[in-house]
N, C-alpha and C positions, 0 to 999 in steps of 0.2 A: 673737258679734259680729253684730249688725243695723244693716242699713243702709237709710232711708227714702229713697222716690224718689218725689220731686213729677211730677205730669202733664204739667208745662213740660219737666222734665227728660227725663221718657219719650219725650216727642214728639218730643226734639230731633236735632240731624243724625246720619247713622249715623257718622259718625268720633266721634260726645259722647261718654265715659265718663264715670261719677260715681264716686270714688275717697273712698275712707276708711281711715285709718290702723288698724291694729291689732299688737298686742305680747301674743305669746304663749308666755312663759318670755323666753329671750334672742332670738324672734326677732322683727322688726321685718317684718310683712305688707302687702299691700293688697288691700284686697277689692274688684274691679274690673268695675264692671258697662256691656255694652254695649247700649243698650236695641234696637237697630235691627239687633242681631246681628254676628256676625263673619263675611264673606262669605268664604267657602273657593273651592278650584276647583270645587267640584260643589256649587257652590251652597246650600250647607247651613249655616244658620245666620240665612242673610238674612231670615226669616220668624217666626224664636225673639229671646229673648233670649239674652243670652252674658251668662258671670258667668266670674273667673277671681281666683285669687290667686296674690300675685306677690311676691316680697321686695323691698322697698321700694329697699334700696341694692344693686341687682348688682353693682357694681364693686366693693364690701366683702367680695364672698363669695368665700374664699380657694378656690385649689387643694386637691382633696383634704376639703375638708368635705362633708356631706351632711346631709340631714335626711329620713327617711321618718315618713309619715303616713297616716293616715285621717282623710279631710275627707267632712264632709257639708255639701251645701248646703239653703237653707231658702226656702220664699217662706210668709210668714204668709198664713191665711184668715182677714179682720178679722172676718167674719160668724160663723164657728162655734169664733172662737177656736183656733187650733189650726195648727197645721205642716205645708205638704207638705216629706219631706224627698226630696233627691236626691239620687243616688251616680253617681258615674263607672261604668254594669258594666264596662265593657274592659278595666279594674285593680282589683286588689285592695286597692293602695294608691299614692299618688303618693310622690316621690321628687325631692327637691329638693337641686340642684345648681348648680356656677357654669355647670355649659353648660347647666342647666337650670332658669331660675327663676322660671318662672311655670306652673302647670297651672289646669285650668277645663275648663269644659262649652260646647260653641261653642251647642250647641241643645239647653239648659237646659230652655225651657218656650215652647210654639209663641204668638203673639200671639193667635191666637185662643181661645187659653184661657187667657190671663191677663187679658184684655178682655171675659169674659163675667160681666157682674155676676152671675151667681147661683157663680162661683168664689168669690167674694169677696175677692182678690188684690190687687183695685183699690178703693178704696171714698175718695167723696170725694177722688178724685183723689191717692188716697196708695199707695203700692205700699212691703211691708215685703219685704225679702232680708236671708236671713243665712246665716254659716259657723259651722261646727262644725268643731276640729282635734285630733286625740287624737295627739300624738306615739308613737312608736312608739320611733324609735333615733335618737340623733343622734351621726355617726359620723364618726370623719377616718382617710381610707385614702390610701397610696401609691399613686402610678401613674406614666404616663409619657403626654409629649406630645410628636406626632411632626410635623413638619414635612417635608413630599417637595419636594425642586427638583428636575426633569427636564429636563437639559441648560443647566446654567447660565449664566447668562449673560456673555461674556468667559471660558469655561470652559475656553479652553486655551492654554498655552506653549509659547514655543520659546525653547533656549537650542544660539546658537551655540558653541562654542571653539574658536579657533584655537590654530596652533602645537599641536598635540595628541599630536604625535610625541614634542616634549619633555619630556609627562609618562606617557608609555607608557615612553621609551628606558633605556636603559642605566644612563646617568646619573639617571633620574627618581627620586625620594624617594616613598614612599608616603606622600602627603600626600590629607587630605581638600577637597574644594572645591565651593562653590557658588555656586548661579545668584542673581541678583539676584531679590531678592523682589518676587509680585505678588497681584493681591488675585480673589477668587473667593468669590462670596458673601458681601461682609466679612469673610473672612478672609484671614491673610497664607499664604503658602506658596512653598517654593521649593524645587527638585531641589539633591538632595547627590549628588556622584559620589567616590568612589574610585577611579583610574584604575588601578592594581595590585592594585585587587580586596581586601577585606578577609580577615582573618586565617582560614584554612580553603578561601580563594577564590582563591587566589593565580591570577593571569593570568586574569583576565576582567574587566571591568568592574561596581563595584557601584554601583548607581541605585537612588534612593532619594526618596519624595516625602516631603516635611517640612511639618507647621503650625508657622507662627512663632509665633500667638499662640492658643493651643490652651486652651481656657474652663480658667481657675483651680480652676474649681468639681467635683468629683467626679460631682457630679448630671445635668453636659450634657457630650456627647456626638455626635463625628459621623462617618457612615458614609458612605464614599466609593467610588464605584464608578469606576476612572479607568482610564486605559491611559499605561503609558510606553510610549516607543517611542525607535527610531533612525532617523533620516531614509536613505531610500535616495535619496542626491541624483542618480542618473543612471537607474535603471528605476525611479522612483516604489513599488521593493515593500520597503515600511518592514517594521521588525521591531519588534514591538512583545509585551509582556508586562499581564494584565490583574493590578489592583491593586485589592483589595475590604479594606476595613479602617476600624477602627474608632480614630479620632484621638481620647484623652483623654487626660487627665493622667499615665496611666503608661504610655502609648504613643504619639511623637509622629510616629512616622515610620513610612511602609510599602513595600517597595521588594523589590527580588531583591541577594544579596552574589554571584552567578555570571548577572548579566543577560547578558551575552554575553563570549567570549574573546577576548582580543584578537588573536589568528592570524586570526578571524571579521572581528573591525572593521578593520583593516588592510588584510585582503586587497581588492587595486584593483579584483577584478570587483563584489564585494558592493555599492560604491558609498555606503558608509558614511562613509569618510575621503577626502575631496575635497579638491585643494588644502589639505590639512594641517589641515583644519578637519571639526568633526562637529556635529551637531546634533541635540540628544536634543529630543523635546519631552513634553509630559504633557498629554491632555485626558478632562474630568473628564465624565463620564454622566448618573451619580445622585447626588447629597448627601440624607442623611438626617440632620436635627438633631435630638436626643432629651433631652427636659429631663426630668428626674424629679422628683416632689414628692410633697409626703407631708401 
């Protein structure tokens, strides 16, 4: 692929690029030249030309594709006929991706020697550049994409119950119950309690954090760093249990079936059962969202 650049074009602002299409096998390129250079922070570049290629539609370029190559770049010498070529040394070969889809040389070829007639680079006000690309592999791998929230935002609950005696007593049914749903990182969630403690747990309380709308999909995935807890409503010293677990589809809940006994929650010094009411609450640390693709 060669691409001509007029002397109007060369001259022009350093933000100008001259841009030319190119299609090599199935992939759609651009060979991307900056005459006035690409200024970096150490200033490198501003004195060269920069040339780069770039895949023309990024946002078409799936998860999981790649393409490795050897590129050579080219500047014609009109005068002796003939090629300088030029290679990236710092690689062996480039490696094109959706987080990565454009590579290039920032300082290509310095202005003072592309503007030496006896280079012959420039002649009559015509400057010739071109690419070379030898595909090497073109590949589609698995992976995973990770998203970090630290300390989310509205990342914690509280759920009162009252009358709490009547589902510990005598008379109380082991029934399951939960707190009204609420939302955390766009997702829903909500604590499940057992108050007679599930099967194997008998007499203690079972707490339990729940996703209501937990990704349908096998491939996403989220890891929750949270803490339940019991309010100490009269010395502020809550009791709390840490909760690390990973919410998908064949797991939608994470919690303790023996979080505390109820001889423990009861008892009037603990401070746990006030006025007949208790107050568990959940706040969440870290969420980790993990998509996989392939």
């Amino acid at each position: 692929m060669l691409l001509s650049v007029t002397a109007q074009e060369y001259g022009a602002a350093e933000a100008h690029c001259h841009r030319a299409a190119h299609v090599r096998s199935s992939l759609n390129l651009n060979l991307t030249l900056y005459p006035n250079g690409i200024k970096k922070a150490d200033g490198v570049g501003s004195d060269h030309i920069s040339l780069y290629l770039a895949i023309a539609m990024p946002d078409t370029v799936s998860n999981g594709w790649e393409v490795n190559a050897y590129v050579n770049f080219f500047v014609f010498d009109q005068i002796r006929d003939r090629f300088l070529q030029i290679q990236d040394a710092s690689v062996s070969h480039w490696r094109f991706h959706n987080m990565k889809t454009e590579c290039g040389i920032a300082n290509l070829l310095p202005h003072s020697v592309l503007n030496d007639p006896s280079s012959g680079y420039v002649v009559n006000g015509r400057c010739v550049i071109g690419v070379e690309m030898f595909m090497i592999t073109k590949n589609t791998y698995k992976g995973e994409s990770l998203t970090t929230v630290k300390q989310p935002n509205n990342g914690s609950f509280f759920w009162k119950i009252d009358n709490f005696e009547a589902l510990v007593g005598k008379s109380a049914s082991n029934k399951l119950i939960s707190s009204s749903s609420f939302i955390v990182e766009g997702k829903k969630w909500c604590i499940t309690l057992n108050p007679l403690g599930e099967e194997g747990s008998e007499g203690h309380l079972s707490i339990f954090l729940a996703c209501l709308d937990i990704p349908v999909s096998p491939e996403r995935r989220i890891f929750v760093n949270s803490t339940l807890r019991i309010r100490d409503q009269i010395n502020g010293n809550h009791f709390g249990k840490l909760v690390d677990g990973w919410f998908e589809t064949t797991k939608v809940e994470w919690g303790f079936p023996d979080f505390m006994s109820i001889p423990t929650l009861v008892d009037s010094s603990k401070g746990y059962l006030v006025k007949n009411s208790v107050i568990i609450e959940v706040i969440f640390h870290h969420m980790f969202f993990v998509k996989n693709f392939a």
